[in-house]
N, C-alpha and C positions, 0 to 999 in steps of 0.2 A: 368722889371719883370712882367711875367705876372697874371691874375687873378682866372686861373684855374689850376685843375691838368687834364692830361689825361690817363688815364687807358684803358691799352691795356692787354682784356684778349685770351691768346691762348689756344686751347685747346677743345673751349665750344660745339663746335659741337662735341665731342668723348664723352663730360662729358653725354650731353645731349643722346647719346646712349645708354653710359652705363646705367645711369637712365633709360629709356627706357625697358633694359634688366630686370634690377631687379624690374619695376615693372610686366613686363610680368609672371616673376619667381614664381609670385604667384597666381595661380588659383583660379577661383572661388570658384569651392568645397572647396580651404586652406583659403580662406575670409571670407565664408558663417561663419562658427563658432565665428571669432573674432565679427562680426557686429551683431551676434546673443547675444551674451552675452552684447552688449550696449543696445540692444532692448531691455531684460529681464531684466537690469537694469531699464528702464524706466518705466515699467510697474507699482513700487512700490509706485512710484512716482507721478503717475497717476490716483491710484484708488483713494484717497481720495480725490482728483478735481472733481471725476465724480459726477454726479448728480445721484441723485437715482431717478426712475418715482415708477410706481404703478407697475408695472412689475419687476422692476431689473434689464431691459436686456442690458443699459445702461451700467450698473457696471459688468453686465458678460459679455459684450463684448470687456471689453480692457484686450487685449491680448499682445503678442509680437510673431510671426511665421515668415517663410522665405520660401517665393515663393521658387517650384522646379526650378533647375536651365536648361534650354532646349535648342533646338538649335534655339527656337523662340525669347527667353527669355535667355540670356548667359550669362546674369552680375549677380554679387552673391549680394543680396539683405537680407536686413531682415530688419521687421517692425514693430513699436508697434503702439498702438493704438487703437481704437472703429470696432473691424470689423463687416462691411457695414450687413455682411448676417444674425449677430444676434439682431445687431440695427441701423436697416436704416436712422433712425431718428436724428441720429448722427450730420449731417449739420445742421437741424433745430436749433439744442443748438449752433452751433459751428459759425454759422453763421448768422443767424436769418431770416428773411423773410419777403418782403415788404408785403404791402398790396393787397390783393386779393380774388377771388370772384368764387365761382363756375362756370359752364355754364348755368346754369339756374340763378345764379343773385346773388348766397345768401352770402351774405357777411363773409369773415372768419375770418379779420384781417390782423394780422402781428404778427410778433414773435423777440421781440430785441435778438442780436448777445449776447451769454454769451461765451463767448469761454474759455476752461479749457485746449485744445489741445498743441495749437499753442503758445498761451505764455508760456506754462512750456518746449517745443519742444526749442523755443528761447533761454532760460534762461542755458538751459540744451546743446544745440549744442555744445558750445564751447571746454568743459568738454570732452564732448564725442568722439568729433574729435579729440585733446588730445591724450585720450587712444585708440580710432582706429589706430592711427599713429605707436604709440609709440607701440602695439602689433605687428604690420606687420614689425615695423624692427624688434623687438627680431624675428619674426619668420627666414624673411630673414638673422639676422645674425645667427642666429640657422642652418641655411639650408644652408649657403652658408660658415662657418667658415672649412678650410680646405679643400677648392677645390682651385685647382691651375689656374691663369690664371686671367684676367680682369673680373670685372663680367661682 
């Protein structure tokens, strides 16, 4: 008697087409919304990690928007986060900064990493992906219930 089983599956090249198909099925422009409304979820979740400085611009800068979608650019995307154009400074907290000196000599320091970003990004991922998932099949079975044929 031996010490294993073997499992023979047929088929897997057809499944993995059809899969294939149904994710094609769904366009960006039909993605861009679903991943939009995780980003605007995170948003809420984020402002009171932010640091406030002497400006604000910190805490007005976390947003959640979704790159146009182009033929440079074709994957549907969307983002939340600190955007860069209303506080550049963003890494500085997020990362911190070794020790360093002007060109003329004058010493500036460093800045330790506090990061509010990337650990609640972590924490929050899994949740996310989750409901990313689980929205694109309703859509797909939405979109595809009563067409005849393999998808």
């Amino acid at each position: 008697m031996s010490d294993f089983v073997e499992v023979k599956v047929k088929g897997l090249d057809e499944l993995q087409r059809d899969l294939n198909k149904l994710a094609e099925s769904v366009s960006p422009k039909e993605l861009q919304p679903i991943l939009k409304t995780e980003a605007d979820g995170f948003v809420p979740k984020l402002l009171p990690l932010t640091p406030v400085g002497p400006t604000g611009n910190m805490r007005r800068g976390v947003q959640s928007w979704t790159p146009k979608i182009t033929s440079k650019h074709p994957d549907a995307m969307a983002r939340a986060g600190v955007k860069y154009k209303i506080a550049p400074h963003v890494h500085f907290i997020e990362y911190g900064t070794k020790e360093r000196s002007t060109k003329t000599g004058a010493y500036r320091g460093y800045s330790p990493a506090r990061p509010f970003i990337m650990p609640l990004a972590d924490k929050e991922l899994p949740g996310m992906l989750n409901r990313i998932i689980e929205a694109i099949w309703k859509h797909i079975d939405k979109n595809w219930t009563g067409r005849s044929g393999n998808a």
